[in-house]
mmCIF file of the N, C-alpha and C atoms, coordinates in Angstrom:
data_MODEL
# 
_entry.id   MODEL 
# 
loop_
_atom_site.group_PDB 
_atom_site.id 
_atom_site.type_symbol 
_atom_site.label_atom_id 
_atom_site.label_alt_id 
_atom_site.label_comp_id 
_atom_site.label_asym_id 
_atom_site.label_entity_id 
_atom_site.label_seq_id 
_atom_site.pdbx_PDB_ins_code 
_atom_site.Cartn_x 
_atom_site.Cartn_y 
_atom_site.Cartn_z 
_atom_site.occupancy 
_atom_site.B_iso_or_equiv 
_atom_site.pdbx_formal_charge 
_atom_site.auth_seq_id 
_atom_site.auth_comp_id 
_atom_site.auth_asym_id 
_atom_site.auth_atom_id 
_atom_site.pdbx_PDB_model_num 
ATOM 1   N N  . UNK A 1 1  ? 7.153  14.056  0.603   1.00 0.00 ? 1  UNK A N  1 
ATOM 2   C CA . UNK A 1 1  ? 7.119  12.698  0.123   1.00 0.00 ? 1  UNK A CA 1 
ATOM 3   C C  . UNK A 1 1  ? 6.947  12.717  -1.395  1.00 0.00 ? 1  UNK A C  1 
ATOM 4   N N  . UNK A 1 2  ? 7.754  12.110  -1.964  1.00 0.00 ? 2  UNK A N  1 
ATOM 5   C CA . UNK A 1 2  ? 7.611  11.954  -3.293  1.00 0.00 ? 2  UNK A CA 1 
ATOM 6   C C  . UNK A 1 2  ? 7.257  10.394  -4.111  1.00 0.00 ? 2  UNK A C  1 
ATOM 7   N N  . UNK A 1 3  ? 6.435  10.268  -5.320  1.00 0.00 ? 3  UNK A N  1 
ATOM 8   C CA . UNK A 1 3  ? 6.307  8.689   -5.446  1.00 0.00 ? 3  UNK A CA 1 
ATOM 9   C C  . UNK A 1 3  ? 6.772  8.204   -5.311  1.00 0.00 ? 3  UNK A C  1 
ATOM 10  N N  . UNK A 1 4  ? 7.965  8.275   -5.764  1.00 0.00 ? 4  UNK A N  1 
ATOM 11  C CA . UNK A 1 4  ? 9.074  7.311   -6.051  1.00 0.00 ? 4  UNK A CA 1 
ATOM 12  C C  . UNK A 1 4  ? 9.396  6.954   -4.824  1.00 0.00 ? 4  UNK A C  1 
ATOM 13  N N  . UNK A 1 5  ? 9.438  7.466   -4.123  1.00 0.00 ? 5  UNK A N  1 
ATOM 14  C CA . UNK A 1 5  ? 9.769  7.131   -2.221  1.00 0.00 ? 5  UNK A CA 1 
ATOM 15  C C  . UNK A 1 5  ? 8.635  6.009   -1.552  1.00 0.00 ? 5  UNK A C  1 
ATOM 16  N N  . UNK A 1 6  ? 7.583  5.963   -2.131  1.00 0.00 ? 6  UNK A N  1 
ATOM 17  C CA . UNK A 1 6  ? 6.782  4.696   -1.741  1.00 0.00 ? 6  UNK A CA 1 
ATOM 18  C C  . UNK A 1 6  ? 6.785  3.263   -2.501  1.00 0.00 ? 6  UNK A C  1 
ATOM 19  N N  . UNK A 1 7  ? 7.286  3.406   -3.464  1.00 0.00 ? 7  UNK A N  1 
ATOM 20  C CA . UNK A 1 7  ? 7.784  2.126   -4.488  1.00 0.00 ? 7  UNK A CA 1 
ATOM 21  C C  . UNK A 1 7  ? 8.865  1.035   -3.516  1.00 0.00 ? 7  UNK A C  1 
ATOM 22  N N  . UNK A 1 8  ? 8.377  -0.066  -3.599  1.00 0.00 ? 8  UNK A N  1 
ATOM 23  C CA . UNK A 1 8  ? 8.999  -0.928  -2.834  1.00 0.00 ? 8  UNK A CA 1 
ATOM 24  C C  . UNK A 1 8  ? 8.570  -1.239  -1.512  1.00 0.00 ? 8  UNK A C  1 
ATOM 25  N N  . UNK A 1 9  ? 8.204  -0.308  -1.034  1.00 0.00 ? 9  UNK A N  1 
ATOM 26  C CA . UNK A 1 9  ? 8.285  -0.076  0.747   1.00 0.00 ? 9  UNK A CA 1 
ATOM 27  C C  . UNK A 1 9  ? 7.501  -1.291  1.181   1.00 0.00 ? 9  UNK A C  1 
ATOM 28  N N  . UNK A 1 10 ? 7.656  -1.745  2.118   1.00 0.00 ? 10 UNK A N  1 
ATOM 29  C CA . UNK A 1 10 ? 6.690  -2.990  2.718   1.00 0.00 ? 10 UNK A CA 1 
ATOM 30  C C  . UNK A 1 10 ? 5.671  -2.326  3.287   1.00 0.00 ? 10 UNK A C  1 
ATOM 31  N N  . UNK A 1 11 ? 4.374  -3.093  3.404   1.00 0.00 ? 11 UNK A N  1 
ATOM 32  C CA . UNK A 1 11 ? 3.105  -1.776  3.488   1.00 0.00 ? 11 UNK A CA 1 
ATOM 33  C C  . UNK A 1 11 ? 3.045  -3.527  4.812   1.00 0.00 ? 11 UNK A C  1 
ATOM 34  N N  . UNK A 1 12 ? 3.039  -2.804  6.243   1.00 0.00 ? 12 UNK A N  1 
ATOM 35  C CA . UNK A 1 12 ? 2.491  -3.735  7.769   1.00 0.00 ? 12 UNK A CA 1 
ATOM 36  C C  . UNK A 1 12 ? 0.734  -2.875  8.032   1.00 0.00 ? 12 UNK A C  1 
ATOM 37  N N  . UNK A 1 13 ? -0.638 -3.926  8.403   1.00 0.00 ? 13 UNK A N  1 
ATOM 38  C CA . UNK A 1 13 ? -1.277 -3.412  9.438   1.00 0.00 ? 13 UNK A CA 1 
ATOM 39  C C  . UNK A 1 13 ? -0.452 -2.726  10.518  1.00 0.00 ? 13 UNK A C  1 
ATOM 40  N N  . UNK A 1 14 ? -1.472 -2.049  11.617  1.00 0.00 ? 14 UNK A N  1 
ATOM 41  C CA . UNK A 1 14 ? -0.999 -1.325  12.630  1.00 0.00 ? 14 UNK A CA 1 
ATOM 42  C C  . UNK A 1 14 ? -1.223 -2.497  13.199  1.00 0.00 ? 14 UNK A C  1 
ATOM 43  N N  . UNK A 1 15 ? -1.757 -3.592  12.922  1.00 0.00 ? 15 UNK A N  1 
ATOM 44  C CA . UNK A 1 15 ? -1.777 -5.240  14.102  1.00 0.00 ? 15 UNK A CA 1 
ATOM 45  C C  . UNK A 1 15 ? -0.789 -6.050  13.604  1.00 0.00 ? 15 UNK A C  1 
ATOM 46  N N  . UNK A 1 16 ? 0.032  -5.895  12.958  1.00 0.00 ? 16 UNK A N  1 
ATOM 47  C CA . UNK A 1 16 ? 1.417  -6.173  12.259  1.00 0.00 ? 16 UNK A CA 1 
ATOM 48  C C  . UNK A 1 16 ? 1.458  -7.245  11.499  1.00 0.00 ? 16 UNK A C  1 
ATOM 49  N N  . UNK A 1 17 ? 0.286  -7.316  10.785  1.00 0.00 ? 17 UNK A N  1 
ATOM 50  C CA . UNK A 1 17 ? 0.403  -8.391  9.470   1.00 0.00 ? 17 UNK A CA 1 
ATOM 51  C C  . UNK A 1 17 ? 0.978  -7.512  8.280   1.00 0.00 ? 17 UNK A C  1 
ATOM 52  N N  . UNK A 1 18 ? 1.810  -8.623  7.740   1.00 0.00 ? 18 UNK A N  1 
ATOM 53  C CA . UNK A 1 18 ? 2.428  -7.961  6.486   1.00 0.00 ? 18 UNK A CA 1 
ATOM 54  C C  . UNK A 1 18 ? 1.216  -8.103  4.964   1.00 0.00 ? 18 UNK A C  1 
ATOM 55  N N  . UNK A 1 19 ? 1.423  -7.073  4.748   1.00 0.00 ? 19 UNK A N  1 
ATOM 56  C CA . UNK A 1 19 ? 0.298  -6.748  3.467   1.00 0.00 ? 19 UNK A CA 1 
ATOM 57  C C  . UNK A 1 19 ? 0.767  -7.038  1.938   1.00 0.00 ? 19 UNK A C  1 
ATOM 58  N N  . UNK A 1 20 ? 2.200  -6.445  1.875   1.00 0.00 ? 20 UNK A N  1 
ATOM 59  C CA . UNK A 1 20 ? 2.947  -6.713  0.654   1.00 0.00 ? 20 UNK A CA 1 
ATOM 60  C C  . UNK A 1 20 ? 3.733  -5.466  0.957   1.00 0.00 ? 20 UNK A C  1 
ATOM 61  N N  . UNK A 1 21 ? 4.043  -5.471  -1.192  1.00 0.00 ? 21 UNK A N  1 
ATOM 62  C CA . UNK A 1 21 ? 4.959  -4.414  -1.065  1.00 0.00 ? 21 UNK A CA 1 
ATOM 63  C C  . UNK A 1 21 ? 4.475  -3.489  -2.458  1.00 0.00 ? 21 UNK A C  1 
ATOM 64  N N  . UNK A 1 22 ? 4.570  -2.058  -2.327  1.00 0.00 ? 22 UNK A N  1 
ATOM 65  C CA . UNK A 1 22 ? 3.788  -1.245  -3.472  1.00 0.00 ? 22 UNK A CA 1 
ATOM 66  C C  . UNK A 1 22 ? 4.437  -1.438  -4.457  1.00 0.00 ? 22 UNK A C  1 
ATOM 67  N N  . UNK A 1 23 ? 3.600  -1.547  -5.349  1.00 0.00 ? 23 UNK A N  1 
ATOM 68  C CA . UNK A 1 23 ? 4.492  -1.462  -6.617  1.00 0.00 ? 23 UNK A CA 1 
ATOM 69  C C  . UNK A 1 23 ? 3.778  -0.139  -7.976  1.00 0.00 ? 23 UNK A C  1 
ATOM 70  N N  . UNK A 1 24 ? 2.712  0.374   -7.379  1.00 0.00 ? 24 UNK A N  1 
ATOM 71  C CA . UNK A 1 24 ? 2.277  1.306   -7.942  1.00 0.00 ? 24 UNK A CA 1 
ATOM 72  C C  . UNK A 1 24 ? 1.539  2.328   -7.229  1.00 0.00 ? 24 UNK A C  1 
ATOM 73  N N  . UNK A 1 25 ? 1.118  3.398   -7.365  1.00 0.00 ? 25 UNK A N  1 
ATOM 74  C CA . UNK A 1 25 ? 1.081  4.474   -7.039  1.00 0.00 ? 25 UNK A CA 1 
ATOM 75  C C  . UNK A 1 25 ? -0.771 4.734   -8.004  1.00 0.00 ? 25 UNK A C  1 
ATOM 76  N N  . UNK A 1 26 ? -2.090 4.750   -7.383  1.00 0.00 ? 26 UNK A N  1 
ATOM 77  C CA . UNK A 1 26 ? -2.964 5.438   -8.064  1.00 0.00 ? 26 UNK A CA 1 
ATOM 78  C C  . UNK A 1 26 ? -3.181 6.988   -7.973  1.00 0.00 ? 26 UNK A C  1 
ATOM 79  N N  . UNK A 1 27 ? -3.583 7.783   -9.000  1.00 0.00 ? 27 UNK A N  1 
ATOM 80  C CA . UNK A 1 27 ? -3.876 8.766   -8.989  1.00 0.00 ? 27 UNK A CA 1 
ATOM 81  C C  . UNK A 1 27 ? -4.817 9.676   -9.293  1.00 0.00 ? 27 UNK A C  1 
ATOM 82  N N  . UNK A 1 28 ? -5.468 10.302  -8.601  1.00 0.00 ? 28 UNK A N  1 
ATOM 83  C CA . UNK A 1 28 ? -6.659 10.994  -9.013  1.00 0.00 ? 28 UNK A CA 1 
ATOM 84  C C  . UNK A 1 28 ? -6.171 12.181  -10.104 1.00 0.00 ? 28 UNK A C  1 
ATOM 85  N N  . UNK A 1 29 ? -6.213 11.913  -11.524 1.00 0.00 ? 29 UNK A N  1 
ATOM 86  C CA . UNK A 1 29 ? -5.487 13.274  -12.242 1.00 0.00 ? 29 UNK A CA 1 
ATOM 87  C C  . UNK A 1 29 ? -6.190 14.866  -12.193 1.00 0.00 ? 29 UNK A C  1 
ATOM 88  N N  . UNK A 1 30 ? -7.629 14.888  -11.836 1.00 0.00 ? 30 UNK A N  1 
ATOM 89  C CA . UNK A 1 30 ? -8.221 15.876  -11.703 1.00 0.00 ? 30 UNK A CA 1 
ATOM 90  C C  . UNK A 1 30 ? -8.111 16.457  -10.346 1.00 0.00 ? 30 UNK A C  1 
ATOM 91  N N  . UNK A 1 31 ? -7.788 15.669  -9.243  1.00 0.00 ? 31 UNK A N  1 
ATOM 92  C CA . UNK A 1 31 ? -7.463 16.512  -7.739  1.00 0.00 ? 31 UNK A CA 1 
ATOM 93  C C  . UNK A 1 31 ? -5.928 16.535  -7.793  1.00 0.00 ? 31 UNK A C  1 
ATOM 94  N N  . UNK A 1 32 ? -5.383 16.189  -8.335  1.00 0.00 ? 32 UNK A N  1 
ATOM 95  C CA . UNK A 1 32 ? -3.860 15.829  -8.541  1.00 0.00 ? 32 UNK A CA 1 
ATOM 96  C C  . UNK A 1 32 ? -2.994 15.447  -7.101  1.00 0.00 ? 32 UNK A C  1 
ATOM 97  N N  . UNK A 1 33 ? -3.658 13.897  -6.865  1.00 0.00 ? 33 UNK A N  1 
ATOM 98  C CA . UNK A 1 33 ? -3.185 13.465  -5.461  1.00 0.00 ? 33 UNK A CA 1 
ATOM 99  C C  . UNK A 1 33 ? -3.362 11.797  -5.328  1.00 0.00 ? 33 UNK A C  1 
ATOM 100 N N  . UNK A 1 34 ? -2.833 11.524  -4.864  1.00 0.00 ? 34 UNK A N  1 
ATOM 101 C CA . UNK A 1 34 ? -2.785 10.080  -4.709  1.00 0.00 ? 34 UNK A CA 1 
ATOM 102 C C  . UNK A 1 34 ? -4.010 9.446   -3.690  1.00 0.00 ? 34 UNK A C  1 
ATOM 103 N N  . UNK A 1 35 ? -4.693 8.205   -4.496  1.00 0.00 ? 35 UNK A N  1 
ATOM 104 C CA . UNK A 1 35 ? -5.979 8.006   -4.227  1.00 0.00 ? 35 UNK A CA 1 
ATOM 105 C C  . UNK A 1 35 ? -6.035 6.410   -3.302  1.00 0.00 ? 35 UNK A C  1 
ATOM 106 N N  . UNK A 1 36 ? -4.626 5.908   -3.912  1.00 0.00 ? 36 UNK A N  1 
ATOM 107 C CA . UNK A 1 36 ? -4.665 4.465   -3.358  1.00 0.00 ? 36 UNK A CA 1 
ATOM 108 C C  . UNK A 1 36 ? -3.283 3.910   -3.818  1.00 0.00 ? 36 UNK A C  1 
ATOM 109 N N  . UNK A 1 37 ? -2.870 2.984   -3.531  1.00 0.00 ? 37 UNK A N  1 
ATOM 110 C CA . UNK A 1 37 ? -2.003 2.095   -3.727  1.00 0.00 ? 37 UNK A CA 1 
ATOM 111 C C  . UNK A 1 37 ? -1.438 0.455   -4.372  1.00 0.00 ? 37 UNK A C  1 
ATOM 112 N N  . UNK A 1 38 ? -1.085 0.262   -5.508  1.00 0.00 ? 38 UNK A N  1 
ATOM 113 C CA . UNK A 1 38 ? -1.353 -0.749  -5.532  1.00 0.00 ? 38 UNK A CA 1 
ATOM 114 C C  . UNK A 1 38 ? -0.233 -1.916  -4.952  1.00 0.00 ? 38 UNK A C  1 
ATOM 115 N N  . UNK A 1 39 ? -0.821 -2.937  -4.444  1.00 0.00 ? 39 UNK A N  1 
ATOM 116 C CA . UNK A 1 39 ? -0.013 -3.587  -3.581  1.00 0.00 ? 39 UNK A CA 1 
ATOM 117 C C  . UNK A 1 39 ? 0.186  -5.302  -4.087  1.00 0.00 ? 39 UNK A C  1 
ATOM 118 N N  . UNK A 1 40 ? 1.681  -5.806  -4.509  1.00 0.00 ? 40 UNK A N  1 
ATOM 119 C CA . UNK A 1 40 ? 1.674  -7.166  -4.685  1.00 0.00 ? 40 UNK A CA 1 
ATOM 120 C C  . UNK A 1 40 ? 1.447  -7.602  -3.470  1.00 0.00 ? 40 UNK A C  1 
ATOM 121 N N  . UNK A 1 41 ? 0.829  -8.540  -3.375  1.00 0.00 ? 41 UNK A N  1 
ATOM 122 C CA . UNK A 1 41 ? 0.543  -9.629  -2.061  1.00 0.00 ? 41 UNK A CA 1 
ATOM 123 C C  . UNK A 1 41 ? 1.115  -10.777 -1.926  1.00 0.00 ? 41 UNK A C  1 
ATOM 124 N N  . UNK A 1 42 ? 2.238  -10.781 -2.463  1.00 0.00 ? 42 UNK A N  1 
ATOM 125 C CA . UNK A 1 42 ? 3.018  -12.366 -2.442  1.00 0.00 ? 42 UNK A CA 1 
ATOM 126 C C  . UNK A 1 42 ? 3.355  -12.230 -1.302  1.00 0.00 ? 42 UNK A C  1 
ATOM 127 N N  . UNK A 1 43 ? 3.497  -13.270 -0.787  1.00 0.00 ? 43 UNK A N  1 
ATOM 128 C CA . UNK A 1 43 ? 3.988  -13.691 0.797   1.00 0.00 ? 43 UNK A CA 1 
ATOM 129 C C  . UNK A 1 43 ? 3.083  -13.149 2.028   1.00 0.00 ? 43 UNK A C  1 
ATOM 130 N N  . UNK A 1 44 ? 1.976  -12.033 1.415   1.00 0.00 ? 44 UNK A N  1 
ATOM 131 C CA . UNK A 1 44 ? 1.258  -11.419 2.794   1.00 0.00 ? 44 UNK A CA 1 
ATOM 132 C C  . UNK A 1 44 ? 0.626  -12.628 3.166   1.00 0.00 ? 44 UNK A C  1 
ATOM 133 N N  . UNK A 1 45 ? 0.629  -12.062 4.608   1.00 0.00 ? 45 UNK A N  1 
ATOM 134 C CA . UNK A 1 45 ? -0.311 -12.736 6.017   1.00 0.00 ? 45 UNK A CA 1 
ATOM 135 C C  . UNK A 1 45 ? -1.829 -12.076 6.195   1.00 0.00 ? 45 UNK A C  1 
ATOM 136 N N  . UNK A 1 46 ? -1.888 -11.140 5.731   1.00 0.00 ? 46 UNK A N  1 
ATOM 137 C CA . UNK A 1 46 ? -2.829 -10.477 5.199   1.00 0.00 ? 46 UNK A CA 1 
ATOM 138 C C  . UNK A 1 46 ? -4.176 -10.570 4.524   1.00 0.00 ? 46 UNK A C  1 
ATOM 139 N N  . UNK A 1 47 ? -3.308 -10.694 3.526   1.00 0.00 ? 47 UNK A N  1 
ATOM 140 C CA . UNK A 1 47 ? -4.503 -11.059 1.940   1.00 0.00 ? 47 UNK A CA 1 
ATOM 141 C C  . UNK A 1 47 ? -4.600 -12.707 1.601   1.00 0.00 ? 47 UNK A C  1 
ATOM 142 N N  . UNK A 1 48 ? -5.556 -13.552 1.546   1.00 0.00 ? 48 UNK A N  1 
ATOM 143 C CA . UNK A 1 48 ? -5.410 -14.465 1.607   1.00 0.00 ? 48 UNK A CA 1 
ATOM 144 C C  . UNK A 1 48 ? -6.735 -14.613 -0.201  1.00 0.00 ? 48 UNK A C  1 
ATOM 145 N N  . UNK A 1 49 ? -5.886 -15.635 -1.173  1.00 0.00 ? 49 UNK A N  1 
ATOM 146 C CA . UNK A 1 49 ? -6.528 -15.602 -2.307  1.00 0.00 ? 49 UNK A CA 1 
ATOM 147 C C  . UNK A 1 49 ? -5.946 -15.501 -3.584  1.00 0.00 ? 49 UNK A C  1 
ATOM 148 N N  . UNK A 1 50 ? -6.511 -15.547 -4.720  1.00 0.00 ? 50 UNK A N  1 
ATOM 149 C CA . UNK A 1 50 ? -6.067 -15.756 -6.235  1.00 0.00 ? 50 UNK A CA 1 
ATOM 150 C C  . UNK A 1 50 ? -4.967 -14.493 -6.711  1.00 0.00 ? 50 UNK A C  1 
ATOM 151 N N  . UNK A 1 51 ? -5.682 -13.612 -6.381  1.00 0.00 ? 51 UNK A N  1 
ATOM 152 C CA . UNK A 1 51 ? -5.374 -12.152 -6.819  1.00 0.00 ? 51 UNK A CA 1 
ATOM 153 C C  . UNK A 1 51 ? -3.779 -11.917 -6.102  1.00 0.00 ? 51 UNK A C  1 
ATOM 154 N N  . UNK A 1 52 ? -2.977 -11.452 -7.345  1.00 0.00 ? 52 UNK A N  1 
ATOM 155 C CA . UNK A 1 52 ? -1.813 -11.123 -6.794  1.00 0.00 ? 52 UNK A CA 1 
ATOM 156 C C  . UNK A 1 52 ? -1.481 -9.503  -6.078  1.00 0.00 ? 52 UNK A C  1 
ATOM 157 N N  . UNK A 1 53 ? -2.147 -9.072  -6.449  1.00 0.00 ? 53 UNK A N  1 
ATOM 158 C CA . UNK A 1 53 ? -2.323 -7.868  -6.807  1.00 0.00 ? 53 UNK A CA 1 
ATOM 159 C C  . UNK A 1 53 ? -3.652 -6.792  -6.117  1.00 0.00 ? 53 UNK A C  1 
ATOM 160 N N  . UNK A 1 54 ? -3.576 -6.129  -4.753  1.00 0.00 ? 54 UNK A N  1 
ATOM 161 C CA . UNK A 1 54 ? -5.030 -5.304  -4.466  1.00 0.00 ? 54 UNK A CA 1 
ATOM 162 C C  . UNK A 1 54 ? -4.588 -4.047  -4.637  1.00 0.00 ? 54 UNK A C  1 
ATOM 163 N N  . UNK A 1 55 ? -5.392 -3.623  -5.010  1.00 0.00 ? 55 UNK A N  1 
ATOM 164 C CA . UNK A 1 55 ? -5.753 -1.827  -4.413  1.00 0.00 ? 55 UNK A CA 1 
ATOM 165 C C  . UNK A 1 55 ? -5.983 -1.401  -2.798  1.00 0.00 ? 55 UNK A C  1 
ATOM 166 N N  . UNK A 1 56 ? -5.389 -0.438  -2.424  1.00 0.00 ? 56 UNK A N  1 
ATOM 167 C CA . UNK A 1 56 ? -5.516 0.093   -0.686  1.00 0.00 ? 56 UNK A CA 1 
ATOM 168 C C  . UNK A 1 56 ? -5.895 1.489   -1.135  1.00 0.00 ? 56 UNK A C  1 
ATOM 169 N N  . UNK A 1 57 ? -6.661 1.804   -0.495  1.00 0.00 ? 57 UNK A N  1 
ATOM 170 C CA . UNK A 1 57 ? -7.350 3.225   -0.815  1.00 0.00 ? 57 UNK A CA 1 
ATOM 171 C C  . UNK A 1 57 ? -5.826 4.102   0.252   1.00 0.00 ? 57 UNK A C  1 
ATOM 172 N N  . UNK A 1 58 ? -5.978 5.389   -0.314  1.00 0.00 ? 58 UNK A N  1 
ATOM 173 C CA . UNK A 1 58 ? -4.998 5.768   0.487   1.00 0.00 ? 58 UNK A CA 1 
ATOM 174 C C  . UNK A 1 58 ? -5.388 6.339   1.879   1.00 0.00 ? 58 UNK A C  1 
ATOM 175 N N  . UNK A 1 59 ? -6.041 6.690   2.228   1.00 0.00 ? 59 UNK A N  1 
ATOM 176 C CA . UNK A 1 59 ? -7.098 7.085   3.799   1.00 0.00 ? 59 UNK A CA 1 
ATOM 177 C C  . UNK A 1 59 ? -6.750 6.014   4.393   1.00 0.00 ? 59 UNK A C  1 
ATOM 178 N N  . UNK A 1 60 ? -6.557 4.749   4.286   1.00 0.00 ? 60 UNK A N  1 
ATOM 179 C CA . UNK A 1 60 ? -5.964 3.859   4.897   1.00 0.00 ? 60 UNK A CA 1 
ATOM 180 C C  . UNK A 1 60 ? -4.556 4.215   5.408   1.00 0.00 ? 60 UNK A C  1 
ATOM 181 N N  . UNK A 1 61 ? -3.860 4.882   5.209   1.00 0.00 ? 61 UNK A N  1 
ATOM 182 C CA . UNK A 1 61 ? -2.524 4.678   5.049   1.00 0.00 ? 61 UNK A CA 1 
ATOM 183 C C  . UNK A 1 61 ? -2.422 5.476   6.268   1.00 0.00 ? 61 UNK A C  1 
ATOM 184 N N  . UNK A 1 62 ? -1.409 5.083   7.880   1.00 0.00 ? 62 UNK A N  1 
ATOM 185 C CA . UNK A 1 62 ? -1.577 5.962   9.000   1.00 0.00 ? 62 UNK A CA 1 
ATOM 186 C C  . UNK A 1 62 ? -0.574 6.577   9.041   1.00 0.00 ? 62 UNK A C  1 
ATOM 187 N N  . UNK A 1 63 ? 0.823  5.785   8.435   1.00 0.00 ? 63 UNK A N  1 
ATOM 188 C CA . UNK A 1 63 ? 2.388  6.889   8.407   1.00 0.00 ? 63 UNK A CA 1 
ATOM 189 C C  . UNK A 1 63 ? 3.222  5.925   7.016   1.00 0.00 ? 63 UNK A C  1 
ATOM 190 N N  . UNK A 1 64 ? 4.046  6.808   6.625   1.00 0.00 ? 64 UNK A N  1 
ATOM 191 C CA . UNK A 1 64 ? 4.811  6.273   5.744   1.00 0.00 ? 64 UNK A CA 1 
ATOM 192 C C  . UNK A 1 64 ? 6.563  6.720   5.757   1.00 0.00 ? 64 UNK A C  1 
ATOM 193 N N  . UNK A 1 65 ? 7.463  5.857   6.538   1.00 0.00 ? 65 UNK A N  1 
ATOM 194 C CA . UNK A 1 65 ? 8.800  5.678   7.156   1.00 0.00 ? 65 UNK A CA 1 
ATOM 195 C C  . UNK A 1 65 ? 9.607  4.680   6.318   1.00 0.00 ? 65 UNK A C  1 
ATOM 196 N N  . UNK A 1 66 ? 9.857  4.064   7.628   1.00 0.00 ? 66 UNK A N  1 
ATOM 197 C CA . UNK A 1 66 ? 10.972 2.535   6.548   1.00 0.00 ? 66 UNK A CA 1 
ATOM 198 C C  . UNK A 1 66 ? 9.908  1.901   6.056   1.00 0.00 ? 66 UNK A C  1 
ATOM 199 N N  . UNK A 1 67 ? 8.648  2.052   6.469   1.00 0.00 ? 67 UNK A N  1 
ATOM 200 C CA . UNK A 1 67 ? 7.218  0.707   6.543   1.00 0.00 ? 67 UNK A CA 1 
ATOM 201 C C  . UNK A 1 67 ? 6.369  1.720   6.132   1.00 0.00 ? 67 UNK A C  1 
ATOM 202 N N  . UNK A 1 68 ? 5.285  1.499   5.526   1.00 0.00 ? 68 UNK A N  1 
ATOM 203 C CA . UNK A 1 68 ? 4.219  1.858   5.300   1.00 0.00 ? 68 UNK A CA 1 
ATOM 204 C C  . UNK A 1 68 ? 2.801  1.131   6.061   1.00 0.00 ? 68 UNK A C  1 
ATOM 205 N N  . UNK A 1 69 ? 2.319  1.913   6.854   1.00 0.00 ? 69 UNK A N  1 
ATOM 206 C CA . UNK A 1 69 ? 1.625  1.326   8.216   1.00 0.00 ? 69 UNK A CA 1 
ATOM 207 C C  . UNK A 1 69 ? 0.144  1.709   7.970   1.00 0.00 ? 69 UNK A C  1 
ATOM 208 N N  . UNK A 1 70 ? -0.423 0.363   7.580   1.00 0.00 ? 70 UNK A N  1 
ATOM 209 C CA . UNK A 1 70 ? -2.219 0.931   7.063   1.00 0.00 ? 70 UNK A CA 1 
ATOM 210 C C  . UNK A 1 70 ? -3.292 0.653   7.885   1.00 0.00 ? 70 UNK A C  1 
ATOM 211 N N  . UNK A 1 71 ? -4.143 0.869   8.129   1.00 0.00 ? 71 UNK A N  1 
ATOM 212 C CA . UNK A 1 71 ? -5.755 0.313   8.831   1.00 0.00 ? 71 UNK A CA 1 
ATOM 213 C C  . UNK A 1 71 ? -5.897 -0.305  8.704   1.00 0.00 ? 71 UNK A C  1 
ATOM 214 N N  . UNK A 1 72 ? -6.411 -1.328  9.548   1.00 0.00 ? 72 UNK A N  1 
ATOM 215 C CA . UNK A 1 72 ? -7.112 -2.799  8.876   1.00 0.00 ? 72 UNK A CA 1 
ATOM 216 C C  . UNK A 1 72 ? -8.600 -2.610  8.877   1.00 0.00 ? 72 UNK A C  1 
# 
């Protein structure tokens, strides 16, 4: 898996609310690994609130395919 391969992707709960879609990639530079995700929330069923924009830790994250499928 490479970053660039998670950019865009629609990020669903495993209870199939839509979350958004990534638009950034966090990174731990000293373990050199990806720590979380950042996610627009326009249109989620999900996130309800001001903020366009959350962080998803990545331990959340259960598979990453056409969808990116997280924990709730």
């Amino acid at each position: 898996m490479t970053l660039s391969s998670l950019y865009n992707k629609d990020v669903y709960t495993e209870g199939g609310k839509y979350v958004g879609k990534v638009v950034d990639a966090l990174i731990d530079p000293d373990a050199g690994k990806v720590v979380g995700l950042l996610i627009d929330t326009r249109g989620s069923t999900y996130f309800q609130g001001s903020s366009r924009y959350k962080a998803i830790p990545f331990e959340r994250v259960i598979s990453v395919h056409d969808i990116i499928l997280i924990r709730e």
